[in-house]
C-alpha positions in Angstrom: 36.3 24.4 16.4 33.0 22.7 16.7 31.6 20.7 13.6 29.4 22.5 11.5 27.8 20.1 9.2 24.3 19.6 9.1 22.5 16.9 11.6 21.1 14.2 9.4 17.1 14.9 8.5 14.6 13.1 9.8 12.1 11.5 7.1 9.6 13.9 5.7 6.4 12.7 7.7 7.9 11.4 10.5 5.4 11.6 13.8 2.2 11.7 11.0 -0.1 8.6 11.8 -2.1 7.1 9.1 -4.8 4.4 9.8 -5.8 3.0 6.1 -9.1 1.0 4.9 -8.1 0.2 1.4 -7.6 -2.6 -0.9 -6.6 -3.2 -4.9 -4.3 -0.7 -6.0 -5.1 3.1 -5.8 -5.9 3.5 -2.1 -2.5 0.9 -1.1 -0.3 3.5 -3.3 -1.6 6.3 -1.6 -0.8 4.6 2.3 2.4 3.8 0.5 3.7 6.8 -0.6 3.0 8.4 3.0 4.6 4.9 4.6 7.9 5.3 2.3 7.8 9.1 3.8 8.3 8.3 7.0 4.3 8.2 8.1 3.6 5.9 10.5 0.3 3.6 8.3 -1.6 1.1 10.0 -3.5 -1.1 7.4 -6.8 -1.9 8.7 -8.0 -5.9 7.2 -10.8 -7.7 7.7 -9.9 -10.9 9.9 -9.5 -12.8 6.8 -6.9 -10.3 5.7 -7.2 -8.1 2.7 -8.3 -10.1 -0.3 -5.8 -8.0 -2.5 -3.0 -10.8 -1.0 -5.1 -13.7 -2.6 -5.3 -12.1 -6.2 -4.0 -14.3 -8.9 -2.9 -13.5 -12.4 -2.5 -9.8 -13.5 -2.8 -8.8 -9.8 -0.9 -11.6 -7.7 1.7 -8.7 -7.4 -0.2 -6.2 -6.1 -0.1 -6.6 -2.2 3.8 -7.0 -2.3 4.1 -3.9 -4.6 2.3 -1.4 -2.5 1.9 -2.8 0.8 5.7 -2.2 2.0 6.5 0.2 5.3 3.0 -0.7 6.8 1.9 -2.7 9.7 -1.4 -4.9 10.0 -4.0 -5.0 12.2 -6.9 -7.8 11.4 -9.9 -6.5 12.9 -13.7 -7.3 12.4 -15.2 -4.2 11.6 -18.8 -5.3 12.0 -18.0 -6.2 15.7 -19.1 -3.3 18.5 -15.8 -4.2 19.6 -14.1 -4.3 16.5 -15.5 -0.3 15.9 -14.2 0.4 19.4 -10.7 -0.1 17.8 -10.8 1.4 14.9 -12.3 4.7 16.7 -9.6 4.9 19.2 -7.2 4.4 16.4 -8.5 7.2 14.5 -8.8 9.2 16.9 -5.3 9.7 17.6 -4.5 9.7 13.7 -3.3 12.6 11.3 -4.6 11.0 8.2 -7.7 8.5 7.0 -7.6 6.5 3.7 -9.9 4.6 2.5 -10.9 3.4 -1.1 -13.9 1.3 -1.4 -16.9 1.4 -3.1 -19.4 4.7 -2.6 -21.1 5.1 0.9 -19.5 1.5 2.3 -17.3 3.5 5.0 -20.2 5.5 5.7 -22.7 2.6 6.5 -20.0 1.3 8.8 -20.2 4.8 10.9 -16.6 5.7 9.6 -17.5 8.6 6.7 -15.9 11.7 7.0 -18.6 13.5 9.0 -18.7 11.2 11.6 -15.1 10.7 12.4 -14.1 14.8 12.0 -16.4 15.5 14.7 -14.4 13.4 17.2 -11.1 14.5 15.9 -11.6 18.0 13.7 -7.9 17.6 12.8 -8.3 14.6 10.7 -7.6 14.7 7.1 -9.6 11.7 5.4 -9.0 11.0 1.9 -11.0 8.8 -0.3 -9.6 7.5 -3.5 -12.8 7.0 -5.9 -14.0 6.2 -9.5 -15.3 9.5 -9.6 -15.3 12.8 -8.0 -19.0 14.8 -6.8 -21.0 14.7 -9.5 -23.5 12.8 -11.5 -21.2 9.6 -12.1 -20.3 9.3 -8.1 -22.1 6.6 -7.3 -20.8 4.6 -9.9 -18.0 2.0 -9.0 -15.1 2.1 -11.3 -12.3 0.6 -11.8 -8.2 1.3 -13.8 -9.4 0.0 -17.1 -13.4 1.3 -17.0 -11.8 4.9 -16.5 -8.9 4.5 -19.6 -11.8 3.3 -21.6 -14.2 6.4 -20.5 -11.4 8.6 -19.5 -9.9 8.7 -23.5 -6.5 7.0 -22.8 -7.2 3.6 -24.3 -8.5 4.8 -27.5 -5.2 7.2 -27.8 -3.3 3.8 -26.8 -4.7 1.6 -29.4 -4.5 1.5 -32.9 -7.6 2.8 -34.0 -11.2 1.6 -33.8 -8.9 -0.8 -31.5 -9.1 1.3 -27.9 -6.4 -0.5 -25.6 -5.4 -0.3 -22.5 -2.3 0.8 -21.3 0.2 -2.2 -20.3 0.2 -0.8 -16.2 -2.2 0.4 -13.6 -1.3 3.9 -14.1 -4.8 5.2 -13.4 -4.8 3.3 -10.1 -1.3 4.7 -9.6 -1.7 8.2 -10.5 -4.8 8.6 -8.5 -3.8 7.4 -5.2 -0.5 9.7 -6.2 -2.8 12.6 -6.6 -4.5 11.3 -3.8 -0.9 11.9 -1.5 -0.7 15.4 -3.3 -4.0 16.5 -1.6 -3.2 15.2 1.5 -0.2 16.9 1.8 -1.3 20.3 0.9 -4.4 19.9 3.8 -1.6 18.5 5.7 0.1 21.9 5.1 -3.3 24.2 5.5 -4.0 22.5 8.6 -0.9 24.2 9.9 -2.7 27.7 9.3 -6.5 26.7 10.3 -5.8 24.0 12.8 -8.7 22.0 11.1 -8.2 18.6 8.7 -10.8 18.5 5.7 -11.7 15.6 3.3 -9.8 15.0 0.1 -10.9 13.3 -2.8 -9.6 11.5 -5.8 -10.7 9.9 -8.7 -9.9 7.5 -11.6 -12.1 9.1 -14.4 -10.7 12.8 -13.5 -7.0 12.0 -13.1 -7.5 10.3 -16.8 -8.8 12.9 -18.4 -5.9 15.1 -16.7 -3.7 12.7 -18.4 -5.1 13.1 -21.5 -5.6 16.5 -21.5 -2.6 17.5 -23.8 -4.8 15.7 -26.3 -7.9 17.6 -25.5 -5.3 20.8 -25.8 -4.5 20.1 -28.7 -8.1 20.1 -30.5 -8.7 23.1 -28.7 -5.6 24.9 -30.0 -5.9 23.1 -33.6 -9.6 22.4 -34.1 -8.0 18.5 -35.3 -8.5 15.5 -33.2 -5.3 13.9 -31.9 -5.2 10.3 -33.2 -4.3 7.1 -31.3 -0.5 7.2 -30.5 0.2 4.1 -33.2 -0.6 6.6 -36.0 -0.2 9.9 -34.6 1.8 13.0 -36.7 5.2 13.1 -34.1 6.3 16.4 -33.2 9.7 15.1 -34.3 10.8 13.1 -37.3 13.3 10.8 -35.8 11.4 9.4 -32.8 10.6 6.0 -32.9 12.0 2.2 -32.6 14.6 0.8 -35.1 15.8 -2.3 -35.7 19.0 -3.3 -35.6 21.4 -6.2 -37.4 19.8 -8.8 -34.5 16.5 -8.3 -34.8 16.4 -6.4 -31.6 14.6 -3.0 -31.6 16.1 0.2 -29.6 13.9 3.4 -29.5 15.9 6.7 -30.7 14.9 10.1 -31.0 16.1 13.2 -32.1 14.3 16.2 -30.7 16.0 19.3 -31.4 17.8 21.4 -34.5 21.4 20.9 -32.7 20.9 17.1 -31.7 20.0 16.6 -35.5 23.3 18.3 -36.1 25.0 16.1 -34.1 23.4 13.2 -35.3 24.1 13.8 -39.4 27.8 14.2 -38.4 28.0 11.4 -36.5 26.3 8.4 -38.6 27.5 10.1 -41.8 24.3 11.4 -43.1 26.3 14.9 -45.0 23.7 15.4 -47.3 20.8 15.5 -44.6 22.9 17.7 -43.2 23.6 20.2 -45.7 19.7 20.3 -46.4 18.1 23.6 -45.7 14.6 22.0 -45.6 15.8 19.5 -42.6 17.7 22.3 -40.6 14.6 23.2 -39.0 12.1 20.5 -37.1 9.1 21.0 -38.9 10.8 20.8 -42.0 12.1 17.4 -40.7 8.6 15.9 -39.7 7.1 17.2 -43.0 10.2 15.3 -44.7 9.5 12.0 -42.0 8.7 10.1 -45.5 12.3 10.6 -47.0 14.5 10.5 -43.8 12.9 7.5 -41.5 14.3 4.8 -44.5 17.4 6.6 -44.7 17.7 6.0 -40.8 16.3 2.6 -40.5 18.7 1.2 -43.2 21.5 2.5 -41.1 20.6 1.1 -37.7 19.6 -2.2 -39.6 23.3 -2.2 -40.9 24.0 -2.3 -37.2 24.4 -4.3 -33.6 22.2 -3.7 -31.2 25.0 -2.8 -28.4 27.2 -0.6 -30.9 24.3 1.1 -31.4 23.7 2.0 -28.0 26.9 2.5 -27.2 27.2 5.3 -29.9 23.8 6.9 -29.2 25.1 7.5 -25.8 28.3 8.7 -26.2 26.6 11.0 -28.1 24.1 11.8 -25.7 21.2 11.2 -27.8 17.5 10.2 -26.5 17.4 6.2 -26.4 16.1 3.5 -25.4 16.4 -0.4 -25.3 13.5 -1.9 -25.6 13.3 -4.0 -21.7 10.7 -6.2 -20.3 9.4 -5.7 -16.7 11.0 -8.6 -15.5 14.5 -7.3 -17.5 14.7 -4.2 -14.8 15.5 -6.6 -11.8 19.0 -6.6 -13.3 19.1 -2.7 -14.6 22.3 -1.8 -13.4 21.4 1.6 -12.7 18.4 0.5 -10.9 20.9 -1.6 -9.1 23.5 0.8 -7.9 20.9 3.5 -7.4 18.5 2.0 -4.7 16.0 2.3 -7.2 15.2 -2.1 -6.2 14.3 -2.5 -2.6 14.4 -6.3 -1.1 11.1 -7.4 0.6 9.9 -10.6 1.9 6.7 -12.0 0.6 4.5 -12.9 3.4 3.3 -16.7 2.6 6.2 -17.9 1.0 9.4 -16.0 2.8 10.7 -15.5 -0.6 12.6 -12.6 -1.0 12.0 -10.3 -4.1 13.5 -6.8 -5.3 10.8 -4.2 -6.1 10.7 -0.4 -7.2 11.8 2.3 -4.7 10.1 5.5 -4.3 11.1 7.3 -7.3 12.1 10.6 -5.7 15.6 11.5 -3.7 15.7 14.1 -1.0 18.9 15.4 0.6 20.8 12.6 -1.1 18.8 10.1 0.1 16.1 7.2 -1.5 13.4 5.7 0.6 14.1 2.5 1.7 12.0 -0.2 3.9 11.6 0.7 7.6 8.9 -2.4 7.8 8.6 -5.3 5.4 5.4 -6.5 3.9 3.3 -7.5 6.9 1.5 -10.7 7.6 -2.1 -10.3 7.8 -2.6 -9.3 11.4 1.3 -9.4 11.7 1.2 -6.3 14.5 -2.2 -7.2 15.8 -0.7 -7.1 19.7 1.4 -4.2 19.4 -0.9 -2.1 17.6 -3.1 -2.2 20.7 -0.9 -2.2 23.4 0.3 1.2 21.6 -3.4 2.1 21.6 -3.8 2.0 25.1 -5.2 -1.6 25.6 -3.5 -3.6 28.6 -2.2 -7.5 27.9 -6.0 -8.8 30.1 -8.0 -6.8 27.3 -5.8 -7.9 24.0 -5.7 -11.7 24.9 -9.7 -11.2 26.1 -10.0 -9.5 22.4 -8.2 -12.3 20.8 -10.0 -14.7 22.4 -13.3 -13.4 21.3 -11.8 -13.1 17.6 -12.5 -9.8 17.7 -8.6 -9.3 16.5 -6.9 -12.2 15.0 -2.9 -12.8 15.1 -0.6 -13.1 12.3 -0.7 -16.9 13.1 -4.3 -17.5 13.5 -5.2 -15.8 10.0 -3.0 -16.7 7.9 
């Protein structure tokens, strides 16, 4: 009897080539994304290389963060030449990204319009501040569109809008940015034909925020800034415990309250008719949150934990970023993958892909590049013979890892 078991699967986008023009954040997550896939991404920088790997401060970490599974090609753009390249490699590609500022590609010759009529397949997706309409030609950036876009004053306290503590406008849009490729990924299928996609900072804000908006529209009352909003649920907060330490716990439905009166001895909450129900509970916040807080004060942070999970109760510790390089699920999961900065050969652990198919996480099939790192290979694979690269080099058309770093 033959084995019947399944061959292993191929990644996702296997055989789907992605040439990518982007810098900062949004566009990078959206090459990414498609590179942890299985997409084959070629990242397009200036001879330089992209300034994103010279960043300092709040974004020294951005290049190593969403620049992993891609190769690099330093090119200048400007340079007859340098446009040769970039058309041939385009020409053979699935998939365009690109996230700079408004009408920048398109003065270079390499908008949408132009490209699509030497290869009608492509599917070109810019990443903007804005989608068509009377704010598109502005230039935005993360923390312009959680200021305009409603999240930062429902972060803040109030009259105190704040950002939030990540980039998860830049994130979410180039995420929403791989959602639309995708799904013209899956029309073309059907019509044969790629199409431009477009996403934006401002509009995948105000999708975030649009449970807020819901809720006016459902309550006629304004939802206030998270630090002093009503909670859907009375126990749902942070506590602290005998240390000092805090530990977020929450207690979201009528049978985990149940379980939770039995457990830390709280009879009479239990018995309580008004408290059997939720909104009973939050309308009762004033008389149950001291009750609570006195009892997780009264004890260690670590029994505390312990409890709430053997109990399988919503909680929390409270962790740093730098406090989930040692998260032993992270650790045991694949949810840390090891990459190799580019200047300093230092090798540090950095989020996965959080998604698993058939029993598998995405991993690294090509470490963070060196700024023109696969500058010969990229054009032999494109056609160009060893005479014509070294000629190419020579002019600095095309720069090697070596020579621009």
């Amino acid at each position: 009897m033959t084995d019947a078991s399944p061959a292993p699967i191929g990644l996702p986008l296997a055989g789907i080539k992605v040439v990518e023009f982007t810098h900062m954040v949004m566009g990078p997550t959206t090459g990414m994304v498609l590179a942890d896939l299985g997409a084959e991404v070629i990242k397009i920088e200036p001879k330089e290389g992209d300034n994103t790997r010279r960043l300092v401060g709040s974004g020294s970490g951005y290049f190593a963060m969403y620049s992993r599974n891609k190769r690099s090609l330093a090119l200048d753009m400007k340079d007859p030449q340098g446009k040769a390249i970039a058309h041939r490699l385009i020409a053979g590609a699935d998939v365009v990204i690109e996230n700079f500022r408004p009408g920048a590609m398109e003065a270079l010759g390499f908008g949408y319009e132009a490209l699509s009529k030497d290869n009608p397949g492509l599917i070109y997706c810019s990443d903007k501040g804005f989608l068509p309409g009377p704010y598109d030609h502005r230039t935005a950036l993360d923390e312009i569109a959680q200021m305009m876009g409603g999240l930062a004053y429902m972060t803040g306290p109030p009259d105190r809008p704040l950002r939030a503590g990540a980039s998860v406008i830049d994130v979410m849009g180039g995420l929403f940015g791989v959602v639309g490729v995708l799904a013209a990924l899956q029309q073309r299928h059907a019509t044969g034909r790629g199409q431009l996609v477009q996403s934006a900072l401002f509009e995948n804000c105000v999708f975030l925020v649009g449970q807020h908006m819901a809720q006016f529209a459902v309550t006629g009352q304004a939802a206030a800034p998270m630090p002093v909003r009503i909670s859907a649920w009375a126990v749902y907060d942070q506590f602290e415990t005998r240390s000092g330490e805090r530990v977020f716990v929450g207690v979201v439905s009528d049978t985990q309250w149940k379980v939770f009166c039995e457990a830390f001895g709280l009879d009479d909450f239990a018995a309580d008719p008004v408290l059997a129900k939720n909104n009973g509970r939050v309308a009762a916040r004033d008389r149950v949150i001291p009750r609570v807080q006195a009892l997780f004060a009264a004890m260690d942070k670590d029994e505390l934990l312990a409890k709430l999970e053997t109990l399988g109760l919503p909680f929390a510790p409270i962790s740093r970023p730098e406090d989930l390089l040692e998260d032993p699920h992270l650790k045991a999961s694949g949810g840390l993958l090891p990459l190799t900065l580019p200047d300093s050969g230092k090798t540090v652990d950095l989020p996965a892909l959080p998604i698993e198919m058939a029993g598998r996480r995405f991993g690294v099939r090509h470490d963070l590049p060196r700024a023109g790192g696969d500058t010969r290979d990229i054009l032999a694979e494109a056609g160009y013979d060893p005479a014509a690269i070294d000629a190419l080099l020579d002019s600095g058309v095309v720069l090697e890892a070596e020579a621009a770093a």
